[in-house]
C-alpha positions as CSV (number, residue, x, y, z in Angstrom):
1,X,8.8,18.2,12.7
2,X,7.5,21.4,14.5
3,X,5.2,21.1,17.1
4,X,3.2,23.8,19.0
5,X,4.9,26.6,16.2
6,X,5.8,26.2,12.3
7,X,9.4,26.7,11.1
8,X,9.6,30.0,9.9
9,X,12.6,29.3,7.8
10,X,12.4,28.8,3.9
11,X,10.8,25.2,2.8
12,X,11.9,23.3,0.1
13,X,9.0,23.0,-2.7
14,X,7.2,19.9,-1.7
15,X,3.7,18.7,-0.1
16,X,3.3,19.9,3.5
17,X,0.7,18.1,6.4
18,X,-0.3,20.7,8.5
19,X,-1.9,19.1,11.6
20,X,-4.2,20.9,14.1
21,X,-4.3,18.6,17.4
22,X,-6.7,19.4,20.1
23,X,-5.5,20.4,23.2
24,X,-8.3,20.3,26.2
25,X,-8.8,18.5,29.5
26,X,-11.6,17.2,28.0
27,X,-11.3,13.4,27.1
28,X,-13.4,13.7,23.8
29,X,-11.2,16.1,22.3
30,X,-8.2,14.9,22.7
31,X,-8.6,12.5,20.7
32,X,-9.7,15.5,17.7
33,X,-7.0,16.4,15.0
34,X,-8.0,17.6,11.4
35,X,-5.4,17.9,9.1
36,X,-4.6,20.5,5.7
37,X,-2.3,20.0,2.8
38,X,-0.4,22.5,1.3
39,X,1.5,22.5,-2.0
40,X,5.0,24.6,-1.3
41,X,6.7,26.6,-4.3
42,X,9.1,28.8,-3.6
43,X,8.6,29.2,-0.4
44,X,4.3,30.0,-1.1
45,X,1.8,28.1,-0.5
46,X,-1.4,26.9,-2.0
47,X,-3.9,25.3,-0.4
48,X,-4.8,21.5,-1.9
49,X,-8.3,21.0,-1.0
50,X,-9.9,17.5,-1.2
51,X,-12.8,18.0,-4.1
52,X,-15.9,16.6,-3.6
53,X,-16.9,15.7,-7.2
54,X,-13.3,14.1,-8.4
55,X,-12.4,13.6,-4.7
56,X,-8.8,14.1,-5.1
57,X,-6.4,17.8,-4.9
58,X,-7.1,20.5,-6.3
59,X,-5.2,23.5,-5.5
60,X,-6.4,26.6,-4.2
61,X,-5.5,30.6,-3.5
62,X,-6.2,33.1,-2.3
63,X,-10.0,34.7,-3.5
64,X,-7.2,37.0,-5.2
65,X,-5.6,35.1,-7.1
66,X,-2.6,35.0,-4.8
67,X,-0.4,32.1,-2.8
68,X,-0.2,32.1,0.7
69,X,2.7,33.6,2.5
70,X,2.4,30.9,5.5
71,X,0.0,28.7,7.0
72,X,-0.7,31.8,9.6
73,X,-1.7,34.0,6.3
74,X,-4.2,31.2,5.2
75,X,-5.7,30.7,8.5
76,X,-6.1,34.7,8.3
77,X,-7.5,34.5,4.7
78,X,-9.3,31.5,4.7
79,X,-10.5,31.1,0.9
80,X,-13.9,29.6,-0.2
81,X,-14.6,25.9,0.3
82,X,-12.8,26.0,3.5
83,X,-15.3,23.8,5.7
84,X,-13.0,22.8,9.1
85,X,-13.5,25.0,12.1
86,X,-11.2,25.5,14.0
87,X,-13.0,27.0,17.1
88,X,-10.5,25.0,20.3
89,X,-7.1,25.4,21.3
90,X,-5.0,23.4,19.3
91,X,-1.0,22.9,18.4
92,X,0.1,22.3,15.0
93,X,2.1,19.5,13.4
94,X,3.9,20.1,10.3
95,X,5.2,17.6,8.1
96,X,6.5,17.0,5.0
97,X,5.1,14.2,2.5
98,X,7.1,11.6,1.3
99,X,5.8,12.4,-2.1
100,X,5.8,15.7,-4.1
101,X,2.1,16.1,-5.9
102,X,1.6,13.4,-8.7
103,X,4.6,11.2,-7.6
104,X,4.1,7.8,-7.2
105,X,6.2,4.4,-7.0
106,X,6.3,2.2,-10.3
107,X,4.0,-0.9,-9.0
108,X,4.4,0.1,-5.4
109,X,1.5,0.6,-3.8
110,X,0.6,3.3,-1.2
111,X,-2.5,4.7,0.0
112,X,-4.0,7.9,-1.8
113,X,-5.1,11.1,-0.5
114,X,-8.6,11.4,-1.3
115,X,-11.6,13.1,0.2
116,X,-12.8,9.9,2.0
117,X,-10.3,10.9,4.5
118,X,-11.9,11.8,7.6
119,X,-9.2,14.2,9.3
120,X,-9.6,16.4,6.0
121,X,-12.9,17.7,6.9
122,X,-15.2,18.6,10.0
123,X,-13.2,17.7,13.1
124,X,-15.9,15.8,14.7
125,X,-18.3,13.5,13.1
126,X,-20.5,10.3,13.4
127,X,-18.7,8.0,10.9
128,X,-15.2,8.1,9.1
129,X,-16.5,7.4,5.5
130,X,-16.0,4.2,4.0
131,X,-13.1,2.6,2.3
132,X,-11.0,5.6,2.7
133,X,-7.8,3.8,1.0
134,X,-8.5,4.6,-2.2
135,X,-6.2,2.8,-5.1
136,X,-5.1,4.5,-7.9
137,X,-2.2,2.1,-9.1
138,X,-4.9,0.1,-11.0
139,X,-5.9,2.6,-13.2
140,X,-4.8,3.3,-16.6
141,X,-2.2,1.9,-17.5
142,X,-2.3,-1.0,-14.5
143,X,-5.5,-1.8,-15.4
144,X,-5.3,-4.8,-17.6
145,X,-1.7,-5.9,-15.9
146,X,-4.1,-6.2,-12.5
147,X,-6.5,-7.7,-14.3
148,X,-3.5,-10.2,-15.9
149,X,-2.5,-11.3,-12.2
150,X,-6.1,-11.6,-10.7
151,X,-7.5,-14.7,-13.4
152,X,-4.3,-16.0,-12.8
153,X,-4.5,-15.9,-8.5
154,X,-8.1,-17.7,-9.5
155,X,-6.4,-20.1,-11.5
156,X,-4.1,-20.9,-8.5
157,X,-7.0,-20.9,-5.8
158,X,-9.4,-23.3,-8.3
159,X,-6.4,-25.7,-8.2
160,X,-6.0,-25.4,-4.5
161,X,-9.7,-26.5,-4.2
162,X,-9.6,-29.3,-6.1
163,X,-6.4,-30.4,-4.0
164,X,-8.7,-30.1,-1.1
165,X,-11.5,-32.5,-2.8
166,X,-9.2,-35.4,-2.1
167,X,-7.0,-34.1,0.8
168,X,-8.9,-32.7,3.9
169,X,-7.5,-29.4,5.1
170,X,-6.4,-29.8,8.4
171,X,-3.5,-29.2,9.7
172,X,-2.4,-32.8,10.6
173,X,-2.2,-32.5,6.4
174,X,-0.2,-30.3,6.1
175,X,2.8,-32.2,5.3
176,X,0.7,-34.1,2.2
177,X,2.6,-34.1,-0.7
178,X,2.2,-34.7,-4.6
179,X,2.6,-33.8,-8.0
180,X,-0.6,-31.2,-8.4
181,X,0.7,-29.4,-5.0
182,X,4.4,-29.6,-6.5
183,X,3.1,-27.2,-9.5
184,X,0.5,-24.7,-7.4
185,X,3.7,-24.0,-5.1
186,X,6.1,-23.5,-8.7
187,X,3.2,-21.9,-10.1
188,X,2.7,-19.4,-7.4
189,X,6.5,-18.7,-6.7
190,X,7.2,-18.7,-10.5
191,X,5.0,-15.3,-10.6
192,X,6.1,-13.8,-7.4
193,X,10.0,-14.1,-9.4
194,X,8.8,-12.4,-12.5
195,X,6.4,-9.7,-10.4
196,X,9.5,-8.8,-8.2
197,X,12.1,-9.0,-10.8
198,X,10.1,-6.5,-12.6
199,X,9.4,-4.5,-9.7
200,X,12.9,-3.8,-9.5
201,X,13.5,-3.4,-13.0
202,X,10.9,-0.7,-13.4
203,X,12.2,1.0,-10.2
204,X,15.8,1.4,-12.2
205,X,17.3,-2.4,-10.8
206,X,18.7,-3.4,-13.7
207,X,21.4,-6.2,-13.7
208,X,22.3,-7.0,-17.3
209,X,24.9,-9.9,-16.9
210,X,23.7,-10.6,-13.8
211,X,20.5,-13.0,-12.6
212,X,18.3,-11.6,-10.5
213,X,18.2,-13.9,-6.9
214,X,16.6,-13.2,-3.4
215,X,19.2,-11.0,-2.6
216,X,18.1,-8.3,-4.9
217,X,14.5,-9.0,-4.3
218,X,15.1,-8.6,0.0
219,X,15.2,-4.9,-1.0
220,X,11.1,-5.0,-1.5
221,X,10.4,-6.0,2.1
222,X,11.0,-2.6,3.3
223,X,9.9,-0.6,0.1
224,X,6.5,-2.6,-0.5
225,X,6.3,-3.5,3.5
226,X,6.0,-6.9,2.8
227,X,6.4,-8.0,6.4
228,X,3.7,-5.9,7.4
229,X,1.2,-8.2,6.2
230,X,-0.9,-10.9,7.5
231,X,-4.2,-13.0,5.8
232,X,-5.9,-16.5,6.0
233,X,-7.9,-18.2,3.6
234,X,-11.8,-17.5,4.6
235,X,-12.7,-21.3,3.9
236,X,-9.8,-22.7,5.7
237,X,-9.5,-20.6,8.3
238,X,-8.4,-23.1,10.8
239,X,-5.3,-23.8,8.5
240,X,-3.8,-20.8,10.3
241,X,-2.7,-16.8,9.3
242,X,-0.1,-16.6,7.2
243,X,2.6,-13.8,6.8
244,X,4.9,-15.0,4.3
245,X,7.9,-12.2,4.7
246,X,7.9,-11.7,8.1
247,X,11.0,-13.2,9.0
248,X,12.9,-12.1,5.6
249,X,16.4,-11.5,6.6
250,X,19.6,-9.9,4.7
251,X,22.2,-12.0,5.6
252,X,20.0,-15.3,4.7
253,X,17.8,-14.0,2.1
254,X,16.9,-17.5,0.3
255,X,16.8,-19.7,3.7
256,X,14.9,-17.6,5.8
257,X,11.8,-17.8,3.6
258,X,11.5,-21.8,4.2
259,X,8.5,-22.0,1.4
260,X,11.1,-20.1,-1.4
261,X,13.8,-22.3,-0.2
262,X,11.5,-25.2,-0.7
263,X,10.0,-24.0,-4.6
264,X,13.7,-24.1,-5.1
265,X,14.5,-27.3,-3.9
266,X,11.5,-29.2,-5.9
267,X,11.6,-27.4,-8.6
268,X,15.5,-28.5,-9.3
269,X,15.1,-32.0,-8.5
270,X,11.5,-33.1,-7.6
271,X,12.9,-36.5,-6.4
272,X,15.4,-35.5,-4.1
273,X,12.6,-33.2,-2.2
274,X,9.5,-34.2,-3.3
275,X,8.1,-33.9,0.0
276,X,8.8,-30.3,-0.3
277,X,6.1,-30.2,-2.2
278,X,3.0,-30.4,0.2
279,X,0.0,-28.6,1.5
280,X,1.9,-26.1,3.9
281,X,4.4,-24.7,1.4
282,X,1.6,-24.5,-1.2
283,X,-0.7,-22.4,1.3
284,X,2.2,-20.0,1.8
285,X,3.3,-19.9,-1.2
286,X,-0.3,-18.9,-2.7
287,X,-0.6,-16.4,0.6
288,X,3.0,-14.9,-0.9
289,X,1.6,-14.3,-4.1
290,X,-1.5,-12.1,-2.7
291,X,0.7,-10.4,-0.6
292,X,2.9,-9.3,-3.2
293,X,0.0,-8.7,-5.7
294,X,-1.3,-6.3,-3.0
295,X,1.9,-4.8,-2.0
296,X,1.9,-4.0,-5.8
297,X,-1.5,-2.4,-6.4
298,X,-3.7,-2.5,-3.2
299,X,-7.3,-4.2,-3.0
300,X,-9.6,-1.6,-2.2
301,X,-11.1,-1.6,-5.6
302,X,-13.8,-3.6,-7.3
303,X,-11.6,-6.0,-9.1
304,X,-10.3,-7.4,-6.2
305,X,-13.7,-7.4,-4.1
306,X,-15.5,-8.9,-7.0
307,X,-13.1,-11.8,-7.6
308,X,-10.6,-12.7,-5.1
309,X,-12.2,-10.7,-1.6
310,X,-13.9,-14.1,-1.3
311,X,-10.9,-16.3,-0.9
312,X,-9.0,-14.2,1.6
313,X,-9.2,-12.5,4.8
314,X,-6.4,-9.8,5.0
315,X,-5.9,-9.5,8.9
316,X,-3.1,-7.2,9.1
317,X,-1.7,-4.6,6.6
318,X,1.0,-1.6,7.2
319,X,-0.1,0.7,9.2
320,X,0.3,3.9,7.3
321,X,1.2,7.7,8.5
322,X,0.0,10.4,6.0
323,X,3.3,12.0,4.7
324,X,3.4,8.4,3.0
325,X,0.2,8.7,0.6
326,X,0.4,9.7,-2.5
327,X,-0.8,12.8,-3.4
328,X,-3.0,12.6,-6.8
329,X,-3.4,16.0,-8.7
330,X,-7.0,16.5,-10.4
331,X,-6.5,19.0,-13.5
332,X,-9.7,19.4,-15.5
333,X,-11.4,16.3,-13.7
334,X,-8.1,14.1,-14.8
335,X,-5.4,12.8,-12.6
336,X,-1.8,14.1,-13.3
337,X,0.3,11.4,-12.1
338,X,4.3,10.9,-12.6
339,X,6.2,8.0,-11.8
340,X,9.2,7.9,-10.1
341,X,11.5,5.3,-9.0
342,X,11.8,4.1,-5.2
343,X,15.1,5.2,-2.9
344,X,16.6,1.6,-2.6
């Protein structure tokens, strides 16, 4: 990272975040940044401006026809459709992305670069526009698999309601134990095994006489964040927030999530541990489940607020720097998009 001056030396071909951060003893503008993404090849630049109509990249030139030499020779030749002024001092940030242009995680979600993002036009304004996390991991060929998991998360939730017909939620319950909870928790746990096991598998984890266990699953806390996140239930809110993988850890990758260790136990021998198999472990084994689902594939999309945004709060997610979105390509009004597999 370069700040105050850009690295004059040759860049390797990539997405760069050029950030212009106000400088000025007044209070307001400090607080002022607007930021510009470049596509680097070869050491040229172009710029990728945030369309209005597709609202995702599409490159740009020179009114010439030509890449820019450096950020310095765009600022000097700004082309058409640049809207940000720049008129106050400012130092600039550079950065690369995470991602080249395109590149995304097989069923690992990150935010997207889109033109709801405030800091990619006019450095001051009333309102950030809304819901600026696109998700494009639902799209195409996600679509129906999204779809797949969401009437099955309502399955889950409907039997968790009708548990709570006959047992009041509180949390002096939470201990309550029976057969109907016993199968929500194996239920809910059985789908988080086969969504992380193929996680893994389509991020090029393959173990062929080998079964897959928590200790090849761990490696999703850090890739999807899974610790990072935090929700309740909206009609049993005094149950408590739940953050499943917070305390995942390496060297105890099956006891340290008590409500995994516990699907274990009662689902291996229900009468040794039946009371496993209560109200607590269900709750956090359904709040597991949505976690994971959005860890996958995000929820700010219509699917999820027309069918499961009623059931939960989500209270805390990853707080996310901008070299980690992914950075959609719009050619002829369609998105160009290439998976890759994650860095384990």
């Amino acid at each position: 990272m370069i700040i105050g001056d850009i690295d004059k030396t040759m860049k390797s071909d990539g997405v760069y975040i050029y950030s212009f951060v106000a400088e000025s003893v007044n209070p307001l503008m400090l607080e002022c940044s607007s930021d510009l993404l470049f596509r680097c090849e070869n050491n040229k630049l172009s710029w990728l401006q945030m369309d209005k109509i597709s609202r995702f990249c599409v490159s740009r030139t020179k009114d010439d026809g030509e890449l820019f030499d450096s950020i310095d020779d765009f600022l000097a030749n700004p082309p058409k459709g640049f809207d940000i002024k720049l008129d106050y001092k400012y130092k600039i940030i550079e950065r690369k992305s995470n991602h080249n242009i395109g590149e995304y995680y097989k069923n690992i979600y990150r935010p997207v670069i889109s033109y709801k993002l405030q800091s990619l036009h006019q450095i001051i304004d009333d309102q950030p526009l809304p819901d600026c996390d696109d998700d494009i991991s639902i799209w195409g060929e996600y679509k129906n698999e999204y779809s797949g998991h969401v009437r099955q998360l309502e399955l889950i939730l409907d039997e968790l309601k009708s548990v709570f017909k006959v047992v009041e939620p509180t949390q002096e319950n939470l201990q309550t134990y029976g057969n109907t909870i016993r199968n929500i928790i194996i239920l809910s746990c059985t789908e988080i095994d086969a969504m992380m096991k193929k996680i893994l598998k389509n991020n090029g984890i393959n173990l062929k006489d080998k079964e897959y266990t928590t200790q090849q699953y761990f490696q999703l806390k850090e890739a999807l964040r899974l610790g990072e996140y935090e929700l309740q239930f909206k009609e049993f809110e005094q149950l408590g927030r739940f953050s499943p993988f917070s305390e995942w850890e390496s060297d105890r990758p099956t006891q340290s999530l008590p409500w995994y260790d516990s699907y274990n136990k009662i689902k291996h021998d229900r009468e040794a541990y039946f009371q496993y198999a209560n109200v607590g472990n269900a709750l956090i084994s359904i709040a597991a489940y949505a976690i994971l689902f959005i860890a996958q594939y995000g929820y700010s999309n219509s699917i999820w607020k027309e069918h499961v945004q009623k059931f939960f709060s989500i209270i805390q997610t990853p707080r996310w720097n901008l070299e980690d979105y992914y950075v959609p390509h719009n050619i002829l009004n369609s998105l160009k998009q290439t998976p890759i597999d994650y860095p384990f």
